[in-house]
C-alpha positions as CSV (number, residue, x, y, z in Angstrom):
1,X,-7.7,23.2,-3.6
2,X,-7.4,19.7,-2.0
3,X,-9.3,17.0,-3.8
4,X,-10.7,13.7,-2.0
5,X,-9.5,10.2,-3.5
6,X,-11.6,7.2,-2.2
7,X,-10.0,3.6,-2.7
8,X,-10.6,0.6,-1.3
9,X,-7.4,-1.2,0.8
10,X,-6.1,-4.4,-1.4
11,X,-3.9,-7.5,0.4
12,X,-6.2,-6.9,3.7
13,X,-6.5,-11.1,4.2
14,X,-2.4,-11.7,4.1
15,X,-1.3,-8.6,6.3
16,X,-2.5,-7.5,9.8
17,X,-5.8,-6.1,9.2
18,X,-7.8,-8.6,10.7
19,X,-6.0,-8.6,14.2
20,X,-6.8,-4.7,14.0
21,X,-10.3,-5.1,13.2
22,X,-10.4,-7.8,15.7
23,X,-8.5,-5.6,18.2
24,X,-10.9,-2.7,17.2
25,X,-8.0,-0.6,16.5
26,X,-9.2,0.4,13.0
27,X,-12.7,2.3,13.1
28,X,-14.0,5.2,10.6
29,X,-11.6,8.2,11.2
30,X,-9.0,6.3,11.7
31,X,-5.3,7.7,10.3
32,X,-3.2,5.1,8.2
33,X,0.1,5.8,7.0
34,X,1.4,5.2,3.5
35,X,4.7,4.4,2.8
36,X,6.3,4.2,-1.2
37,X,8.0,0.2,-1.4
38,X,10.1,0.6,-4.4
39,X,12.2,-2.8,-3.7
40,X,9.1,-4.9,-4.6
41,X,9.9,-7.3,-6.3
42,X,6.0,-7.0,-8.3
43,X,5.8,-3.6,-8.4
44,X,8.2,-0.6,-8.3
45,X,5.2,1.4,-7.4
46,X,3.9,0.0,-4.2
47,X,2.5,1.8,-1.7
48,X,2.4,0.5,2.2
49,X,-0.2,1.2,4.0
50,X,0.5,1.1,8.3
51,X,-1.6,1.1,11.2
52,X,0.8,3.0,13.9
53,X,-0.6,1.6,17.5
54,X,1.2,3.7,19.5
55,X,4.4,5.8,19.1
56,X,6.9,3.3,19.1
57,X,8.0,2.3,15.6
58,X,7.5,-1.4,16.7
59,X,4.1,-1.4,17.0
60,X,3.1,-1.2,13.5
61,X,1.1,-3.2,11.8
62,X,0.6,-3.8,8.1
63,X,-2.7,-3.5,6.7
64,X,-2.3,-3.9,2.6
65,X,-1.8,-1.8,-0.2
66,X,-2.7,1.0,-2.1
67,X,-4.4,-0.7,-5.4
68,X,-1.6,-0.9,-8.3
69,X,-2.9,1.4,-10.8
70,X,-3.7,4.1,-8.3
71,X,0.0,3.7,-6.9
72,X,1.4,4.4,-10.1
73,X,-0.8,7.4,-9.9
74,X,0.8,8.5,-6.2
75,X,4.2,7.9,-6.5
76,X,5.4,11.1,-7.4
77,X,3.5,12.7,-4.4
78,X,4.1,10.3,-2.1
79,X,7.9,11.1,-2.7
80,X,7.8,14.8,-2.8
81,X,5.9,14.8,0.6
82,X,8.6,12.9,2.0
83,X,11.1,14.8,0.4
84,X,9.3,17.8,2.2
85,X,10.0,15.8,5.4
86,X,6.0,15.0,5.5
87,X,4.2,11.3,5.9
88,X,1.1,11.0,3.6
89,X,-1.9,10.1,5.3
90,X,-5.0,8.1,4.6
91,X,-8.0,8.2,6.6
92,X,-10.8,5.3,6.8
93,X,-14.2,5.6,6.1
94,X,-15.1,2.0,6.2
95,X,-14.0,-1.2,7.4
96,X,-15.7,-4.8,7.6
97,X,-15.5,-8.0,8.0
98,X,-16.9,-11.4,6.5
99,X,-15.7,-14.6,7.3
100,X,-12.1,-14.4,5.8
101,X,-13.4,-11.6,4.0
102,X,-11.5,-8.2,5.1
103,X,-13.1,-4.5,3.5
104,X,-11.2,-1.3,4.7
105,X,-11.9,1.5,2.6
106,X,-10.2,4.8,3.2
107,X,-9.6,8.6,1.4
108,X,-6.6,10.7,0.7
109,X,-6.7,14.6,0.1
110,X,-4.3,16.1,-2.3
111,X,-4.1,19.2,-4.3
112,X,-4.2,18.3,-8.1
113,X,-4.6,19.9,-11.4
114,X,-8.0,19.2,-12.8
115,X,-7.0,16.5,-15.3
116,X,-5.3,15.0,-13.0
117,X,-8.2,15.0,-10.6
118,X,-10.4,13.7,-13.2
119,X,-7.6,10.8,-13.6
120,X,-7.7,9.9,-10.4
121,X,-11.2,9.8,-10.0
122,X,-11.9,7.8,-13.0
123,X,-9.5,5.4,-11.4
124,X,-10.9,5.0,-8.7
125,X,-14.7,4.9,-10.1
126,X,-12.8,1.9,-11.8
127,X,-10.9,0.4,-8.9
128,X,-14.7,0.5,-6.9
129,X,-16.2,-1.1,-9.7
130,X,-14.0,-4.2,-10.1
131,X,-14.3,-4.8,-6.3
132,X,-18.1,-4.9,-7.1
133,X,-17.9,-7.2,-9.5
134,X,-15.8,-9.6,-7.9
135,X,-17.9,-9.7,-4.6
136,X,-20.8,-10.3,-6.8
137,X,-19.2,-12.8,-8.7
138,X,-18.4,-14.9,-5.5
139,X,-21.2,-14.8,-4.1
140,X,-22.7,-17.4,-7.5
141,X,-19.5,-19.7,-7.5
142,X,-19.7,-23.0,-6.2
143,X,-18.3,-24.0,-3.1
C-alpha cells in the first residue's frame, strides 16, 4: 500500500527555483527528482531535489531541499531505490511566488509500515506548521 507524504520544498530563494517558476517550467504535476547529498557539509542526510528540463544531464536545475528532519526520515529509501537502480520521484502540487518569496510544495508515495506512516505524517503536519508560523510571523515584523 503506497502512502502520500506532502512537504513543502526548503532553500527555494538560493537555488534555481525562481528561473523555473519564471520560465514556467514548474507547474502542479510536475516530476522533480530527489537525489541523497551525503558530502554536505550540514547535513549527512540531505536530499536534492532537481528539475530535469530536458534529457540532457546538463540541463538541470536545482530547486532546494527536502526539509532536514523529513530527510533523515528518507534516507534509507532513497538509497535502497537507487540501489534497486530506481530515481525517487516527487511530484508538485503547488508552487508560488511573492516578491523574493519562492513556495513549491510537492508529495512523494512510498509503501511504509503503519508507524512509520504515522511518523512521517506527524512530521510533516509539523514541517507545514512551522512554515505557517513563520509566514505569519513576517508578515507583523517591521521593515
Amino acid at each position: 500500500m503506497f502512502n502520500t507524504i506532502q512537504f513543502p520544498i526548503k532553500g527555494t530563494y538560493y537555488y534555481a527555483a525562481d528561473l523555473a517558476l519564471e520560465s514556467d517550467w514548474i507547474n502542479p504535476h510536475t516530476q522533480l527528482i530527489l537525489k541523497a547529498e551525503p558530502d554536505n557539509p550540514y547535513d549527512k542526510n540531505a536530499i536534492q531535489i532537481w528539475y530535469n528540463h530536458s534529457t540532457s544531464p546538463s540541463s538541470r536545475f536545482l530547486i532546494g531541499y527536502v526539509p532536514r528532519t523529513l530527510a533523515k526520515q528518507l534516507t534509507p529509501y532513497l538509497k535502497s531505490n537507487h540501489k534497486q537502480g530506481n530515481p525517487l520521484y516527487a511530484q508538485v502540487i503547488h508552487s508560488a511566488k511573492a516578491g523574493k518569496r519562492i513556495e513549491i510544495d510537492c508529495q512523494i508515495q512510498l509503501s511504509f509500515p503503519w508507524l512509520k506512516q504515522l511518523k512521517m505524517r506527524w512530521l510533516c503536519f509539523w514541517i507545514r506548521q512551522q512554515q505557517l508560523f513563520t509566514r505569519f510571523k513576517n508578515r507583523f515584523q517591521p521593515k
